[in-house]
PAFIPA-114016 format. One record per residue: x, y, z of N, C-alpha, C, O in turn. Coordinates in steps of 0.001 Angstrom, whole numbers, padded with zeros to 6 digits, always signed. Layout:
N
XYZXYZXYZXYZ/...
END
This chain:
226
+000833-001209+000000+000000+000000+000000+000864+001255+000000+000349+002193-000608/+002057+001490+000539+002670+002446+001200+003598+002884-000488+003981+003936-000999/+003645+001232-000930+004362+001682-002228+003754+002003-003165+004180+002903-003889/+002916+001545-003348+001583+002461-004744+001670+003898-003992+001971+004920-004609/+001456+003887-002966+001393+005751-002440+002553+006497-002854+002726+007556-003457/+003359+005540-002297+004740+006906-003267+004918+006956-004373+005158+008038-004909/+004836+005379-005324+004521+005738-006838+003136+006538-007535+003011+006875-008713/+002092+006732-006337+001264+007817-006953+001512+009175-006856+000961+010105-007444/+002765+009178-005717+002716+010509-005615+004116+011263-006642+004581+012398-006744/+004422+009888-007284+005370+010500-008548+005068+010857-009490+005788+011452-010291/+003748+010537-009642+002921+010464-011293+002528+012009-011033+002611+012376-009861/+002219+012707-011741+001447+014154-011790+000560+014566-011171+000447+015642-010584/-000533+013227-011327-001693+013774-010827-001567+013520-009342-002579+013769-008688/-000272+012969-008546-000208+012717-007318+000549+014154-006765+000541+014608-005621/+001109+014622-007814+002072+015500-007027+000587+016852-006834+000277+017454-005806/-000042+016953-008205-001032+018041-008062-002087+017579-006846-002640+018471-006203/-002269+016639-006641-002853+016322-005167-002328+016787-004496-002827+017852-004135/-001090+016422-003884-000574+016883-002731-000318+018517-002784-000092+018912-001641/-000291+019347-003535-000079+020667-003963-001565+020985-003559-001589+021800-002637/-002842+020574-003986-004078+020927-004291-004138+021252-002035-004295+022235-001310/-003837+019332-001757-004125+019508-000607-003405+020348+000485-004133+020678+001421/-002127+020748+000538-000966+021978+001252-001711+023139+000964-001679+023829+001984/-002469+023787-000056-003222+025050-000580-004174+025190+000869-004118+025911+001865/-005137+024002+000362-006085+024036+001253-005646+024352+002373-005709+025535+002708/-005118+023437+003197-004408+023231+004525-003489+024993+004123-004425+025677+003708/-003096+025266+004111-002822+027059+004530-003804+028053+004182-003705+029234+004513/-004969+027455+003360-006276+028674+003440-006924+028399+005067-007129+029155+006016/-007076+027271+004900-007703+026962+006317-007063+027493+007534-007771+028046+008375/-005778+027377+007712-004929+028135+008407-005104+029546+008624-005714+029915+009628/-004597+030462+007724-004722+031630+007179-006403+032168+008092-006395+032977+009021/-007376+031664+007683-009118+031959+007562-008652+031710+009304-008728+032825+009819/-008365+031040+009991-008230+030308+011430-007449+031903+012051-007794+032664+012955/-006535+031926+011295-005927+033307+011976-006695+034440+012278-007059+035050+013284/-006865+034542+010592-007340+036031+010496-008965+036569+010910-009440+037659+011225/-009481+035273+010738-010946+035510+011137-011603+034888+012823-012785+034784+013150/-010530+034602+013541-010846+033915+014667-011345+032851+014765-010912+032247+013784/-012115+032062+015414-012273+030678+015389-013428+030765+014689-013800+031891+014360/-014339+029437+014267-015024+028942+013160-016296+029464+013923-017300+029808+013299/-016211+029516+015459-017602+029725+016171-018253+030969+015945-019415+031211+016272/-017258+031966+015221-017494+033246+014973-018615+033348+013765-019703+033921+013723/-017859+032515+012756-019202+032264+011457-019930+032263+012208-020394+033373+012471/-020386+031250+012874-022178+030725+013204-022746+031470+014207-023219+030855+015163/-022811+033007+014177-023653+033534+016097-024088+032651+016450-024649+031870+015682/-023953+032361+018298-025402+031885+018316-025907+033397+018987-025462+034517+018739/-027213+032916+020105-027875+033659+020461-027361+035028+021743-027745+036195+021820/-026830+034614+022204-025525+035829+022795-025333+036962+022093-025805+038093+022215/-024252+036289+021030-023530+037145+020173-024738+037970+019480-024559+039188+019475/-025962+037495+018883-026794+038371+018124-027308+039244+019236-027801+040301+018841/-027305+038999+020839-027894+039730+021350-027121+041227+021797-027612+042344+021961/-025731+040749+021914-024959+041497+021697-024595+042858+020811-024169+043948+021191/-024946+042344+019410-024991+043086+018441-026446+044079+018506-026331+045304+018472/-027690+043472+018595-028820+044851+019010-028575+045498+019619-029002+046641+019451/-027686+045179+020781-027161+046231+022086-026370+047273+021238-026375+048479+021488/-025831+046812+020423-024619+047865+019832-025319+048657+018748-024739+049717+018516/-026369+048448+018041-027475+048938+017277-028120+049867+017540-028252+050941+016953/-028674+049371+018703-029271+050474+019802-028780+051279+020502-029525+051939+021227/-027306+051508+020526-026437+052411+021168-026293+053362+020394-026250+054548+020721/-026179+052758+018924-025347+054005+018213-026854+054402+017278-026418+055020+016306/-027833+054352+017192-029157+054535+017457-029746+056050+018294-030078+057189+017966/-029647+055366+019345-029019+056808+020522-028398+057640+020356-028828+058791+020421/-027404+057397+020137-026291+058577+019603-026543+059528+018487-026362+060745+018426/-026982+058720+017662-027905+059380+016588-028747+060521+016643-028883+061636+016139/-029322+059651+017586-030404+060884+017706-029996+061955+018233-030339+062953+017601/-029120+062232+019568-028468+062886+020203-027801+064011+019713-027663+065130+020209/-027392+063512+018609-026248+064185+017597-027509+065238+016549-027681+066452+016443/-028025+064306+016070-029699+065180+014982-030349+066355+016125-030496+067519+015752/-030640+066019+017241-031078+066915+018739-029781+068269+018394-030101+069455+018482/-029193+068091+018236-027759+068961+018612-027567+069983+017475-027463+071208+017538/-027544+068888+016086-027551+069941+014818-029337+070997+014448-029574+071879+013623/-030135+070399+015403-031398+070920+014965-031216+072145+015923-031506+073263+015498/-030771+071989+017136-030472+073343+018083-029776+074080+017253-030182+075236+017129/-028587+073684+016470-027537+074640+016169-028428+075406+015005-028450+076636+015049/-029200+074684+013911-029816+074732+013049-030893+075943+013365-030984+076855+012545/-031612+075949+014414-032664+076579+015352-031982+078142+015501-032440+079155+014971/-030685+078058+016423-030119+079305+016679-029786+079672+015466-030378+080704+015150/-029001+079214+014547-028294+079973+013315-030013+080797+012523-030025+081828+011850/-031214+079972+012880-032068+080547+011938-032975+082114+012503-033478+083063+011901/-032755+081526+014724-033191+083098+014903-032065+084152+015049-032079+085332+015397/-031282+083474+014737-030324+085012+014664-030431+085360+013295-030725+086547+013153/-030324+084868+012474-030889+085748+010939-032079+086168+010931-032225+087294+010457/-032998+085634+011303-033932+086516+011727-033638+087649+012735-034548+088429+012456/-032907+088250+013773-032996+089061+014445-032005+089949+012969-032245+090993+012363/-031287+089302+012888-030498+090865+011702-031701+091231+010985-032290+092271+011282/-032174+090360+009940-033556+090768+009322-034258+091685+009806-034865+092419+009027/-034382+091929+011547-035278+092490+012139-034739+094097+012416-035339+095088+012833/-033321+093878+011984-032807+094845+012745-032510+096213+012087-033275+096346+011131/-031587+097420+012249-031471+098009+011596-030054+098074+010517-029020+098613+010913/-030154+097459+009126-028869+097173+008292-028644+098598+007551-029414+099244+006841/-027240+098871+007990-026559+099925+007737-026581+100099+006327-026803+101204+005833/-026259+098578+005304-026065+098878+003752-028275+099548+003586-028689+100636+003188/-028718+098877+003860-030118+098880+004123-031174+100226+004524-032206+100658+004011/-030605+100505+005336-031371+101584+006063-030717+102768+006521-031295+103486+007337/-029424+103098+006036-028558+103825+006055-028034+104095+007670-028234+103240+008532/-027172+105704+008043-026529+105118+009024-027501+105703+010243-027869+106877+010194/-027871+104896+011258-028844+105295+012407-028222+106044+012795-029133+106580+013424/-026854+107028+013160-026351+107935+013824-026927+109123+013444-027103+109961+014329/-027352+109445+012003-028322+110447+011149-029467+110103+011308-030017+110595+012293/-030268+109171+010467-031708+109008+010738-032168+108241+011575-033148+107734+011031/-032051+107796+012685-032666+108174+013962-033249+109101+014269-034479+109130+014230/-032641+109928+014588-033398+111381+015222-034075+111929+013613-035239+112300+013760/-033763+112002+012700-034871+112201+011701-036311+111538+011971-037355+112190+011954/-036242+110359+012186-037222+109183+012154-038376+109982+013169-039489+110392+012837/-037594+110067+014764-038227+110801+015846-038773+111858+015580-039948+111971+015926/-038205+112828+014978-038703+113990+015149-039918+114384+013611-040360+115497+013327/-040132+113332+013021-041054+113257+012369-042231+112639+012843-043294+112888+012275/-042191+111897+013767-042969+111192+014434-043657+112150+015273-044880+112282+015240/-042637+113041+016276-043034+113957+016812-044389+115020+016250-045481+115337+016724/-043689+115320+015083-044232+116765+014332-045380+116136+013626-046164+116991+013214/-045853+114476+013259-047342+114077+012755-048248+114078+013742-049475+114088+013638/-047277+114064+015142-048015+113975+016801-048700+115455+017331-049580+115690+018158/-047989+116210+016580-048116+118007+017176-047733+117579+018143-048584+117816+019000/-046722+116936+018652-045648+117021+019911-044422+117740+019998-043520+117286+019294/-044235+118452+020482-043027+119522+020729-041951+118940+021514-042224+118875+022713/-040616+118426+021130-040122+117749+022222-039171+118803+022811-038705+119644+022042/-038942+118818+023731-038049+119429+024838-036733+119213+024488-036071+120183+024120/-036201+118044+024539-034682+117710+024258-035117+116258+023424-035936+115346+023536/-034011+116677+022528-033373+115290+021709-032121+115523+021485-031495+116404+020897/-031711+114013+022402-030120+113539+022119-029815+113483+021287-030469+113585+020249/-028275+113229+021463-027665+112767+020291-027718+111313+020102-028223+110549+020924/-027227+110985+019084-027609+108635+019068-026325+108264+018949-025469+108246+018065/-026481+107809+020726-024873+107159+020996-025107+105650+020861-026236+105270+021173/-024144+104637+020408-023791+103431+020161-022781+103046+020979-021801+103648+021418/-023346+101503+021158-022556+100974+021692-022511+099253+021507-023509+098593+021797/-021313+098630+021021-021010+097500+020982-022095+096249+021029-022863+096434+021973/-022297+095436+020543-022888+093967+021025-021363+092724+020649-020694+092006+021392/-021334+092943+019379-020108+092249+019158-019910+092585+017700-020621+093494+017272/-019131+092055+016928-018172+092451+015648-018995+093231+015099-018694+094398+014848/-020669+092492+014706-021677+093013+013625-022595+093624+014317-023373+094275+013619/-022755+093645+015263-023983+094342+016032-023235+094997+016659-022047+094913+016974/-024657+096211+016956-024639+097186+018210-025719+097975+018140-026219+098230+017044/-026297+098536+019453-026964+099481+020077-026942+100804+019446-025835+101320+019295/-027696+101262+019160-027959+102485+018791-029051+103089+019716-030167+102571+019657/-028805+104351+020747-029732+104549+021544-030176+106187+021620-029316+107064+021546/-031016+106366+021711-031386+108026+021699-032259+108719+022881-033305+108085+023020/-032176+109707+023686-032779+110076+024727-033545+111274+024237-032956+112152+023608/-035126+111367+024555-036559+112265+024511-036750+112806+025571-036621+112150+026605/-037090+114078+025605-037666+114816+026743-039262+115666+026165-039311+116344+025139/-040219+115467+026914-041184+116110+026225-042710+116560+027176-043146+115847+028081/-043085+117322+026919-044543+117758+027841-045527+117649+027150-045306+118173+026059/-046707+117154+027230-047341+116798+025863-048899+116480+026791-048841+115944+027897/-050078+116840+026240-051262+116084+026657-051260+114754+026554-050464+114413+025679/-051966+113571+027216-052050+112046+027153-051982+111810+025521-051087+111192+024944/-053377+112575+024768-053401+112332+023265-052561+112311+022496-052612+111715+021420/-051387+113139+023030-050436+113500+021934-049567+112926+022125-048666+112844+021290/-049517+112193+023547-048235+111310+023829-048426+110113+023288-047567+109616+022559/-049574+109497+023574-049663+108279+022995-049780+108547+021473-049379+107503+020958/-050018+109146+020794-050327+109051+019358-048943+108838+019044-048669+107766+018504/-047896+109762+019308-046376+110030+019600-045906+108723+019449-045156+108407+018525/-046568+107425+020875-045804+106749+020981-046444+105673+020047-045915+104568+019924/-047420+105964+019488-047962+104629+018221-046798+105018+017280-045891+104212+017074/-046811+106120+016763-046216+106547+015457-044521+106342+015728-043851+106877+014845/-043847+105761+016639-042703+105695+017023-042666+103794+016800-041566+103257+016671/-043386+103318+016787-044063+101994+017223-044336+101553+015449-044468+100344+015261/-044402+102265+014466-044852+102139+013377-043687+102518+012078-043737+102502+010848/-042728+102831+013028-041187+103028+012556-040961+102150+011891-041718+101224+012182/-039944+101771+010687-039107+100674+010232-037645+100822+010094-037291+101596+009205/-036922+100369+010636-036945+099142+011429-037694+099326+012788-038051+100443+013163/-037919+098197+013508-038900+098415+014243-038099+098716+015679-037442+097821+016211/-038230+100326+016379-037473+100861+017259-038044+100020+019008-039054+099317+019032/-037566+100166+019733-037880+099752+021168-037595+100727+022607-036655+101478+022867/-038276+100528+023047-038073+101609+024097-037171+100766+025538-037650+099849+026206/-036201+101204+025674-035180+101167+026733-035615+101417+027931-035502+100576+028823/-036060+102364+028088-036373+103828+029678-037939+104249+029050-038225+104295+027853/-038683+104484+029988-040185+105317+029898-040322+105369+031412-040329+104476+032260/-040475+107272+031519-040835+107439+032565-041950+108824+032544-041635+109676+031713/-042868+109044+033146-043842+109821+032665-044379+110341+034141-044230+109465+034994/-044834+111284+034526-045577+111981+034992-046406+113064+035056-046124+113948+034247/-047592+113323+035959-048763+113956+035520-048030+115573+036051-047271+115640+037018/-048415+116720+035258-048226+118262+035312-049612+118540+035304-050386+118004+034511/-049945+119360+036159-051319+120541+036304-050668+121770+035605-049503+122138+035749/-051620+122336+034827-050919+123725+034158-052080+124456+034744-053197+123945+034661/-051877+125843+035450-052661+126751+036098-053616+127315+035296-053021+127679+034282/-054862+127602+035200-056048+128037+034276-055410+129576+033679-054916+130284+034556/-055397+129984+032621-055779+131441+032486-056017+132519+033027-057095+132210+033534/-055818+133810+033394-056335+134840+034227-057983+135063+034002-058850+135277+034849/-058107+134916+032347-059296+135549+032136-060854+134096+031874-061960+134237+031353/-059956+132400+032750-060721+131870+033066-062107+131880+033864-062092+132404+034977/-062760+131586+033601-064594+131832+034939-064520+130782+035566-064518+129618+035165/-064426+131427+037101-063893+130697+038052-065305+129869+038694-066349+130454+038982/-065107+128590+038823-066728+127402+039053-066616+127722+040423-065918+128422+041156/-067803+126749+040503-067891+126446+042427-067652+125280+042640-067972+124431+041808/-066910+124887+044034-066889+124279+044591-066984+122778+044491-066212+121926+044932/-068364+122618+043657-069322+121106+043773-069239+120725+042171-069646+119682+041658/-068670+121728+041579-068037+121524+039995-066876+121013+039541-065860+121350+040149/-066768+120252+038584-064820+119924+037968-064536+121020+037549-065275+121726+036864/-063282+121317+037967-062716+122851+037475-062161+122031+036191-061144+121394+036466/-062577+121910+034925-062166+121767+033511-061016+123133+032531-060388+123089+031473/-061201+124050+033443-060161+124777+032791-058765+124359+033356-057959+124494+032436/-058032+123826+034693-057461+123342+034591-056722+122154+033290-057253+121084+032994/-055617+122600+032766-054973+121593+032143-053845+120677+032530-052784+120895+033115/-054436+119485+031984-052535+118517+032361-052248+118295+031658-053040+118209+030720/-051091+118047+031495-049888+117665+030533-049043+116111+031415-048787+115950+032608/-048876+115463+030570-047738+114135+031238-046188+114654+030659-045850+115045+029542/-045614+114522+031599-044009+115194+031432-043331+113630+031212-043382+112692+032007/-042841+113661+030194-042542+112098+029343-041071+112098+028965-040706+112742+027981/-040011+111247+029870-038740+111283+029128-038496+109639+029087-038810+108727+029852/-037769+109705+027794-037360+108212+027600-036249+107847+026718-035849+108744+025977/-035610+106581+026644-034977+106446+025675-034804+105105+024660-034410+103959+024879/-035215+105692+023623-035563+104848+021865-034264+103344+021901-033629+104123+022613/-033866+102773+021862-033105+101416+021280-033504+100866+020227-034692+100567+020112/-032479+100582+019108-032863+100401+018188-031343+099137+017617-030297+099715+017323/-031345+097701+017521-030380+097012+017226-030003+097229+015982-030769+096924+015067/-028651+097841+015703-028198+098033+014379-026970+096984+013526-026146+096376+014209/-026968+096893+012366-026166+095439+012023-025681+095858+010731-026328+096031+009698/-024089+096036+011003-023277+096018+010176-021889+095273+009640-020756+095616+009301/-022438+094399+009731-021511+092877+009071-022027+092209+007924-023041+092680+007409/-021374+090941+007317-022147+090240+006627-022557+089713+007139-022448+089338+008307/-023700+089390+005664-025309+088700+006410-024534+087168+006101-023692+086998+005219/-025108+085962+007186-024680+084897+006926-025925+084600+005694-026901+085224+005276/-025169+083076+005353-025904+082557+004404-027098+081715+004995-027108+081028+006017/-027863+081895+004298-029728+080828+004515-029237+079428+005167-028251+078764+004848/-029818+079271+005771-029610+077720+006041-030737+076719+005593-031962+076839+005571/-030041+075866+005304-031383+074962+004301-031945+074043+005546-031387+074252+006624/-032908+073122+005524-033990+072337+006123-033403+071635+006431-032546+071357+005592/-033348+070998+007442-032679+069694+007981-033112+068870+007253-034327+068733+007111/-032075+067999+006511-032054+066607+006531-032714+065532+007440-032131+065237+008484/-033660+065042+007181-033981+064035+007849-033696+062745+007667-034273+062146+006760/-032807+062113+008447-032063+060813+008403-033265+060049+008841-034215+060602+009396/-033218+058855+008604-034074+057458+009128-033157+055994+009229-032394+055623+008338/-033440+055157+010680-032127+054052+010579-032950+052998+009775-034118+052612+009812/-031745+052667+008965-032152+051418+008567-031887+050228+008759-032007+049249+008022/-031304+050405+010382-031292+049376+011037-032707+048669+011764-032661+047613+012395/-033919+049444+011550-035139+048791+012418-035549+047635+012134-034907+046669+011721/-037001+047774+012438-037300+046226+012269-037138+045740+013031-036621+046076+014097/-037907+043954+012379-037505+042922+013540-036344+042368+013690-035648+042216+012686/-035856+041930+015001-034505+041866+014693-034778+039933+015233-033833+039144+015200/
END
C-alpha cells in the first residue's frame, strides 16, 4: 500500500494532489488566523444579542447628535432673523443720522413739541452688532403722547423703548378763566404728562450669513424585527 502511495505521488496527478491539498491546509490556516475561530461564522444567540445592544447604542447617539444639529440649526435661523429684524446699515442707512430724523417726524405728525433730543450714541454687542440709543424729553397732553408713541411703534426698522418714565403736570387756568364752584370739575385746569425716555434700536453692520437649508432628515435602517 505504502508503495503504490509513493509511486502515486510520482505520477502528476499525485504531485497536483498533494499541492491541491498543502493550498487548502494554509487557506484553512490563514481563515483560522485572520478571522478567529469557526464559532465566529455561526452567532449563536448571545452574540446576536450582543450586536442589538450595539445597534441600539449608536441609534441613541444618533439621535443625540440630529437633537444637537437641529439646536444649532434653530439658533443659526433666529439670529438671521434678528439681523432681518434689525437696523442694516447697507439697508437703512446710518442710524447715527436718521434716527433722530425718524423721531422727530414722528413727533411733528403727533403736534408734539419735544423738549430735548439727544444725540444717538452706540454701543457694541459684538463684531456686527450694536446698540444704537437716543434720549426724549417732552410735555405733551395724554393724546399726543400716545399718538407720539404709536407713530414711534410704526417706525421701520422696528425701534424699542429702553427707559419710559412719565408723569402727571397741572398747568394753572388762564387769568381771564370763569372761576366754578366748589361742587363743579374745574375743567379749565390743564394737564400735561411730562414724558422722558430712551428709543433702542439694534443696528447690524456685518455680513449677512448665508440661509440655512432644512434639515435633513435621516431614518435608521437598522429597524425592524430583529
Amino acid at each position: 500500500m505504502n508503495a503504490k502511495f509513493k509511486e502515486f505521488l510520482k505520477t502528476g496527478k499525485g504531485k497536483l494532489t498533494v499541492a491541491c491539498c498543502a493550498l487548502l491546509i494554509s487557506w484553512i490556516f490563514l481563515l483560522t488566523q485572520l478571522s478567529g475561530s469557526f464559532s465566529s461564522w455561526f452567532p449563536d444567540e448571545g452574540r446576536k444579542e450582543g450586536l442589538r445592544r450595539e445597534i441600539k447604542k449608536f441609534e441613541s447617539e444618533q439621535l443625540v447628535q440630529q437633537k444637537k444639529l437641529k439646536e444649532m440649526e434653530d439658533l443659526r435661523r433666529k439670529y438671521r432673523a434678528m439681523i432681518e429684524n434689525s437696523w442694516q446699515f447697507e439697508r437703512d442707512g446710518d442710524p447715527e443720522l436718521l434716527l433722530r430724523q425718524k423721531v422727530e417726524t414722528a413727533a411733528k405728525e403727533s403736534e408734539l413739541s419735544l423738549n430735548n433730543l439727544g444725540s444717538v450714541r452706540t454701543s457694541r454687542i459684538n463684531d456686527d452688532l450694536y446698540f444704537a440709543e437716543l434720549d426724549i424729553s417732552t410735555s405733551a397732553p395724554f393724546e399726543n403722547l400716545m399718538l407720539f408713541i404709536a407713530k414711534i411703534q410704526e417706525i421701520k426698522p422696528r425701534l424699542a423703548w429702553r427707559r419710559i418714565t412719565a408723569n402727571l403736570m397741572f398747568r394753572p387756568p388762564q387769568q381771564n378763566t370763569k372761576v366754578v364752584t366748589n361742587t363743579a370739575v374745574d375743567t379749565s385746569v390743564q394737564t400735561n404728562l411730562t414724558f422722558n425716555g430712551t428709543i433702542r434700536v439694534i443696528a447690524f453692520d456685518g455680513e449677512l450669513p448665508p440661509k440655512t437649508g432644512a434639515l435633513v432628515k435621516t431614518t435608521s435602517q437598522t429597524g425592524g424585527k430583529r
